[in-house]
MDAnalysis code that builds the backbone (N, CA, C; Angstrom):
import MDAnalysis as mda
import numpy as np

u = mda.Universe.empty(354, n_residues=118, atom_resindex=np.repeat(np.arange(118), 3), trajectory=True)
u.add_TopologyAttr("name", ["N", "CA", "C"] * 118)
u.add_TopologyAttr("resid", np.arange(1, 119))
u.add_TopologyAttr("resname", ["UNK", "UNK", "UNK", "UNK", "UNK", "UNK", "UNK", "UNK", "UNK", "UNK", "UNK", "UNK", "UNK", "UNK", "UNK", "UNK", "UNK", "UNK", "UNK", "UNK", "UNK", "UNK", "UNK", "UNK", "UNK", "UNK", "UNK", "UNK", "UNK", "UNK", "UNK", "UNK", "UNK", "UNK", "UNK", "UNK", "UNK", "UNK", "UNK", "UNK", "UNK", "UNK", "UNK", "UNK", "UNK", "UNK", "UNK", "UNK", "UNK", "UNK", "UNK", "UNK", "UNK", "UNK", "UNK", "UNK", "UNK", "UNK", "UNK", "UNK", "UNK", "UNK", "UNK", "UNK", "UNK", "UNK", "UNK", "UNK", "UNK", "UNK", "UNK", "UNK", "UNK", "UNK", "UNK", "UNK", "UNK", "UNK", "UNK", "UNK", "UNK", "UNK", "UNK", "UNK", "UNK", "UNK", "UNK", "UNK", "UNK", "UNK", "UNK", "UNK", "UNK", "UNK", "UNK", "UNK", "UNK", "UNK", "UNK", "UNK", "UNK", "UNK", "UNK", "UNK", "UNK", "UNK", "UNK", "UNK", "UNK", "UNK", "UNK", "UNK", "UNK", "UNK", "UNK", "UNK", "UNK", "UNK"])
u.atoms.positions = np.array([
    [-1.569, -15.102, -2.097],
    [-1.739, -13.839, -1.416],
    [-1.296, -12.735, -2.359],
    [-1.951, -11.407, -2.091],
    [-1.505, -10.489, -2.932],
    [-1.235, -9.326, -1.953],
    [-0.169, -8.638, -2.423],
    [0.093, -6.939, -2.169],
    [0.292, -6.097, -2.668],
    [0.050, -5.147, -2.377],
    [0.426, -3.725, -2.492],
    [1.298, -2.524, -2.129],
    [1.823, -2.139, -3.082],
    [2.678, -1.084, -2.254],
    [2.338, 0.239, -3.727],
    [2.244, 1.585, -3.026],
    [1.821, 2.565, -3.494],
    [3.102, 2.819, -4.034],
    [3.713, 3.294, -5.521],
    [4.884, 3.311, -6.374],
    [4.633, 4.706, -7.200],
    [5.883, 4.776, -7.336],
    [6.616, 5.701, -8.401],
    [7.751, 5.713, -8.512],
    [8.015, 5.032, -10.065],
    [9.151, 4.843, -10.638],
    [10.009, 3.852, -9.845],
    [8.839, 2.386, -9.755],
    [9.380, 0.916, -9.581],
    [9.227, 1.089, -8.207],
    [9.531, 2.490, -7.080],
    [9.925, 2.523, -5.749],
    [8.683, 3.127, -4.812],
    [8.500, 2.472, -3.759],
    [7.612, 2.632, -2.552],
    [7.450, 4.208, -2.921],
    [5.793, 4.958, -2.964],
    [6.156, 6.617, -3.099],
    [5.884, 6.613, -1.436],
    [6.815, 7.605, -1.050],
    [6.299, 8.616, 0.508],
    [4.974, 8.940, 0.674],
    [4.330, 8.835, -0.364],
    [3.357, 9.287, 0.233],
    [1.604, 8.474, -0.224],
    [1.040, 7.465, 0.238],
    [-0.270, 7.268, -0.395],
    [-1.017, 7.704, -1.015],
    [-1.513, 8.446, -0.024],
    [-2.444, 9.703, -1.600],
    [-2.492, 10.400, -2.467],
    [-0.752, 9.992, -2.778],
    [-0.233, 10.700, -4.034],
    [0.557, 10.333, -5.234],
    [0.358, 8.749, -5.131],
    [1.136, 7.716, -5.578],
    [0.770, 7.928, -6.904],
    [1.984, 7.531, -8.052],
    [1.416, 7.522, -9.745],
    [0.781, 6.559, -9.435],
    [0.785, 5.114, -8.972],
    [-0.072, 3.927, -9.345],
    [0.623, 3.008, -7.866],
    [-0.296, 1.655, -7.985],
    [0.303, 0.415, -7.283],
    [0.828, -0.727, -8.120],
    [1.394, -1.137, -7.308],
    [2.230, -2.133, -7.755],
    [1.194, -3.394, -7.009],
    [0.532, -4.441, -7.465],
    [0.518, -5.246, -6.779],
    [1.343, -6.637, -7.491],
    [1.645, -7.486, -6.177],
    [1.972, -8.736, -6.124],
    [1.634, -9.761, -5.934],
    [1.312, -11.130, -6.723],
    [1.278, -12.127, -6.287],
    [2.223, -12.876, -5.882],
    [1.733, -13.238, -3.964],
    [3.271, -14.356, -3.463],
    [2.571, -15.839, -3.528],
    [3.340, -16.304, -3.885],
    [2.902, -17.840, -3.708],
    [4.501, -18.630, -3.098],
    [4.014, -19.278, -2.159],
    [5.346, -20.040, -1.072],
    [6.192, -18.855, -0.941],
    [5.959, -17.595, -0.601],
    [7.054, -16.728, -0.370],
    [7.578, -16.561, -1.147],
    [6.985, -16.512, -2.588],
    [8.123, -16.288, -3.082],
    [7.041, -14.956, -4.413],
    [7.722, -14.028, -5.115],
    [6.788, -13.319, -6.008],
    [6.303, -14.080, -7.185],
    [5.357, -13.860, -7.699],
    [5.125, -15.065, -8.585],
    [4.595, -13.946, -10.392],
    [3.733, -13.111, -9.709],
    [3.485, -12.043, -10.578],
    [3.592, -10.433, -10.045],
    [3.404, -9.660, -10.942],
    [3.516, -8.290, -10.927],
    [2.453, -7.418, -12.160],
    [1.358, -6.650, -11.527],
    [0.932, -5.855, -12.189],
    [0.711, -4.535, -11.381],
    [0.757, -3.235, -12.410],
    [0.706, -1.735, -12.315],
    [-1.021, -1.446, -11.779],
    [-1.579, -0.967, -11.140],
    [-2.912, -0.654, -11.538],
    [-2.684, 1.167, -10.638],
    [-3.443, 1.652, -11.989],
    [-3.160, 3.313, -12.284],
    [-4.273, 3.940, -11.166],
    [-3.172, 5.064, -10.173],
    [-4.074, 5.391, -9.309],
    [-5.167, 6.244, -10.006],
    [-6.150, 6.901, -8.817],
    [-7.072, 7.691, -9.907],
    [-6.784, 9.353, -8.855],
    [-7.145, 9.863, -9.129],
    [-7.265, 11.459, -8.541],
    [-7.854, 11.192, -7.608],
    [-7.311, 12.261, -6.468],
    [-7.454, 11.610, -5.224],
    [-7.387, 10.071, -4.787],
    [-6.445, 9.676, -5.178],
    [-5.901, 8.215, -4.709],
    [-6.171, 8.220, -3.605],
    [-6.596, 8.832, -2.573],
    [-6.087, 8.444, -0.941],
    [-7.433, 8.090, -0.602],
    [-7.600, 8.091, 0.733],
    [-8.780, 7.614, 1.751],
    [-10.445, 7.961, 0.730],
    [-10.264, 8.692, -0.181],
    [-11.348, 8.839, -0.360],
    [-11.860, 8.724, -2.371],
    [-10.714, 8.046, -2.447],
    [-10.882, 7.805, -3.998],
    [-12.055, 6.101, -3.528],
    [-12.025, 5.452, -4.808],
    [-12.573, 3.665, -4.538],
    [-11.237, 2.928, -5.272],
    [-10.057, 3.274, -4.876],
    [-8.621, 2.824, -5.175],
    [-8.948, 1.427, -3.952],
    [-9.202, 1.408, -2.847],
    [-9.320, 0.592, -1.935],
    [-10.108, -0.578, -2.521],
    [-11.311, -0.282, -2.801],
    [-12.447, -1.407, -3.176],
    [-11.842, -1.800, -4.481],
    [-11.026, -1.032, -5.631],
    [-10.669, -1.969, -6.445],
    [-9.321, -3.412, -6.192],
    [-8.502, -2.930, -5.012],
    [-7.244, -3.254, -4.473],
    [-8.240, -4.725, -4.032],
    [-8.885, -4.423, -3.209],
    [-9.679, -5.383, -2.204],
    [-10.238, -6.250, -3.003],
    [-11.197, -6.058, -4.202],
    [-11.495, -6.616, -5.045],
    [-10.463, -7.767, -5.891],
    [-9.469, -7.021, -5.817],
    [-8.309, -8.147, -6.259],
    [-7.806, -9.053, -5.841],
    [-8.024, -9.122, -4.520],
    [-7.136, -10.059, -3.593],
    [-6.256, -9.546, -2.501],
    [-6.093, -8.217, -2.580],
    [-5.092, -7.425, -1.773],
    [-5.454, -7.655, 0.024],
    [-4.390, -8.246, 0.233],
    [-4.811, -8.314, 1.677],
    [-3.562, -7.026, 2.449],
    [-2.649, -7.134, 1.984],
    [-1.298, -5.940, 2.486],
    [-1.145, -5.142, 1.835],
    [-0.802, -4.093, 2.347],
    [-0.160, -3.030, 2.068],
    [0.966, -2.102, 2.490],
    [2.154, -2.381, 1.825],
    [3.325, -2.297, 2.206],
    [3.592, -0.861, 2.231],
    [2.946, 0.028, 2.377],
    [3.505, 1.831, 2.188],
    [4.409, 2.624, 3.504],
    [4.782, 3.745, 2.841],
    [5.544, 4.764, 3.610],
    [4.744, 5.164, 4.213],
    [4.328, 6.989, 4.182],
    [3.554, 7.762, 4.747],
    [1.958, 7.372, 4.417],
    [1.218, 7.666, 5.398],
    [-0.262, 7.006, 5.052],
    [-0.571, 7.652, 6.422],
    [-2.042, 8.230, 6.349],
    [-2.839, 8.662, 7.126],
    [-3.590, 7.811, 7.240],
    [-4.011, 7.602, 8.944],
    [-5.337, 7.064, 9.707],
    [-6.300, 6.648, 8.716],
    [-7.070, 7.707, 8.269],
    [-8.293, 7.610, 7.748],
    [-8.425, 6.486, 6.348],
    [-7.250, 6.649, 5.589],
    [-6.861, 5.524, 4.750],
    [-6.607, 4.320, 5.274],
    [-5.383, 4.522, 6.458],
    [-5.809, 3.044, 7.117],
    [-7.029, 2.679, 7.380],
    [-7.873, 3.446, 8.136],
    [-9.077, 2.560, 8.294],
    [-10.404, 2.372, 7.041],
    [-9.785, 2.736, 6.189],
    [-10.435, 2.469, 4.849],
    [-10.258, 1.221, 4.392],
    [-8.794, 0.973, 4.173],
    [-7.953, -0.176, 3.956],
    [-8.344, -1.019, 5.068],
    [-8.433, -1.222, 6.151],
    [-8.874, -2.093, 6.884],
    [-9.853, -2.327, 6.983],
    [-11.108, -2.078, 6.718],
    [-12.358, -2.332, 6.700],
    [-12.321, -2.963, 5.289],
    [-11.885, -3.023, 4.879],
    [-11.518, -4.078, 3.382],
    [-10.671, -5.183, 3.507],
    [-10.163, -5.315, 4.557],
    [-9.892, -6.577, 4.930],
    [-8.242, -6.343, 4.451],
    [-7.524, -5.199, 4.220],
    [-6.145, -4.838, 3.589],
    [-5.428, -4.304, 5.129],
    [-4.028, -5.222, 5.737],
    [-3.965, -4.579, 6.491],
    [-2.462, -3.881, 6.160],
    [-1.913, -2.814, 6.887],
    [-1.078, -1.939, 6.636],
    [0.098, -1.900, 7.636],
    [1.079, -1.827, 6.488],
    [2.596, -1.834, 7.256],
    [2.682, -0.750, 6.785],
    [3.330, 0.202, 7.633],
    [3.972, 1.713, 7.420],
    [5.796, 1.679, 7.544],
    [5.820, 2.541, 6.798],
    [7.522, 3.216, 7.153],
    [8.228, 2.691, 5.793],
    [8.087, 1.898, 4.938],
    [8.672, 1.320, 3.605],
    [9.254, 2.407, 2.605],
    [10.360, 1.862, 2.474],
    [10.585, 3.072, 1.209],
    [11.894, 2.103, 1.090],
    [12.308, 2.608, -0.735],
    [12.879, 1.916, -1.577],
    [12.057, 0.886, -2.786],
    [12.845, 0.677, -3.585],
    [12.303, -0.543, -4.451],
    [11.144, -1.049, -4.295],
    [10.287, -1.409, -4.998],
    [9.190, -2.478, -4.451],
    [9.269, -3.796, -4.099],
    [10.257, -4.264, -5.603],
    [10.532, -5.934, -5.497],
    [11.334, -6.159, -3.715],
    [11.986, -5.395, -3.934],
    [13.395, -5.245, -2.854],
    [12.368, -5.116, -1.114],
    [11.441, -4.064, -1.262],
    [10.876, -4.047, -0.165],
    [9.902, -5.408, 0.177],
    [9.072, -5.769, -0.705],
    [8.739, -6.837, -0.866],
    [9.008, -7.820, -0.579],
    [10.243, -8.204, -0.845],
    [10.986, -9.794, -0.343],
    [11.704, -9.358, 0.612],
    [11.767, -8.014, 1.632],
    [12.648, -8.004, 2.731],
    [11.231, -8.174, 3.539],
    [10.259, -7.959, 3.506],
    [9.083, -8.109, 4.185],
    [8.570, -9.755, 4.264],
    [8.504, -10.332, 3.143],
    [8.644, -11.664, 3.203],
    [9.455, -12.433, 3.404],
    [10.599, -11.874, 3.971],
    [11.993, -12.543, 4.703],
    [11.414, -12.052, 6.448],
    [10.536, -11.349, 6.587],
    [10.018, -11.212, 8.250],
    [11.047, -10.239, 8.249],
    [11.637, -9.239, 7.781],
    [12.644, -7.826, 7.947],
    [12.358, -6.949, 7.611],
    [10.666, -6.333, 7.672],
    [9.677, -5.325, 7.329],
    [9.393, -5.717, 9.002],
    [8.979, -4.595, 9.538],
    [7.489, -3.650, 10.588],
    [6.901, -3.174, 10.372],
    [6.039, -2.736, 10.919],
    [5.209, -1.591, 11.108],
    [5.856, -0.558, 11.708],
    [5.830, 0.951, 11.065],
    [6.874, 1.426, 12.185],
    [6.112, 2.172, 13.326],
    [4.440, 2.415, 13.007],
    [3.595, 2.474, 13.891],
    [3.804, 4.365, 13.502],
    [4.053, 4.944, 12.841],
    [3.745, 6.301, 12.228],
    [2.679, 6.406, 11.446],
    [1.617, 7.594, 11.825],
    [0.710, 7.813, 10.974],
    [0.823, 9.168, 9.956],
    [0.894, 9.624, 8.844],
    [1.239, 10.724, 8.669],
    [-0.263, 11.615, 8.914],
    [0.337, 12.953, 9.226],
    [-0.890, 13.844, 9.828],
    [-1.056, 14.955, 8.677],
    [-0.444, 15.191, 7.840],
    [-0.524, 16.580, 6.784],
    [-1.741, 16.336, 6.171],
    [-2.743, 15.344, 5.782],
    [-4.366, 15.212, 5.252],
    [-5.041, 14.920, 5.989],
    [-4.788, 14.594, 7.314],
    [-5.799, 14.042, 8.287],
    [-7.247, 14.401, 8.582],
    [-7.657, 16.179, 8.267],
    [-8.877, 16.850, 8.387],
    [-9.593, 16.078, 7.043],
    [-8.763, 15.679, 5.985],
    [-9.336, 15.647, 4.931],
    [-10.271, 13.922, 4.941],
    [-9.441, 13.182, 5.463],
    [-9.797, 11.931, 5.495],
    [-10.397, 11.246, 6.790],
    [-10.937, 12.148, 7.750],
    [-11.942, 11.421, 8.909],
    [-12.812, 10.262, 8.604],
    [-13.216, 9.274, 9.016],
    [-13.960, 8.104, 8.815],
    [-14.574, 7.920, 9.809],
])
């Protein structure tokens, strides 16, 4: 399995569509197995093809903070589904999520929302 979490400087960024890059992960038995960077592009969010390359990889999660609707349902129609509210570390958020001590915190952020309708 692989994930994602939107980063800057090793740590979950606040915000999706504004992330320097992702972090994805390969877990194998729960446990991390690899780690690569892949560089967001302008307009990272709901309306870059940051999604279809993620998806393309294997990305089924996505571990982020703030994230608007319209990205979620971008990300989900790619088969990527989304935990909100994360912040801190990646590795750290990562294996507290694969310890089952991640939620969803069920917040959508609203400050791009006109921008990203689907």
């Amino acid at each position: 399995m692989k994930i994602a979490l939107p980063s800057h400087n090793h740590n979950v960024d606040d915000h999706f569509g504004h992330c320097e890059y992702f972090t994805v992960l390969t877990i194998d038995n729960k446990q991390i197995t690899a780690e690569e960077n892949v560089q967001s592009t302008q307009g990272c969010g709901c309306k870059s093809n940051i999604v279809g390359t993620l998806s393309e990889m294997g990305v089924t999660f996505m571990l982020a903070g703030n994230i608007g609707s319209g990205a979620i349902n971008v990300l989900n129609s790619h088969g990527i589904q989304v935990v909100r509210g994360c912040s801190g570390d990646v590795s750290a958020v990562a294996e507290q999520w694969l310890a089952g001590n991640v939620t969803d915190s069920g917040l959508v952020c609203h400050q791009h929302e006109q921008e990203c309708q689907h």
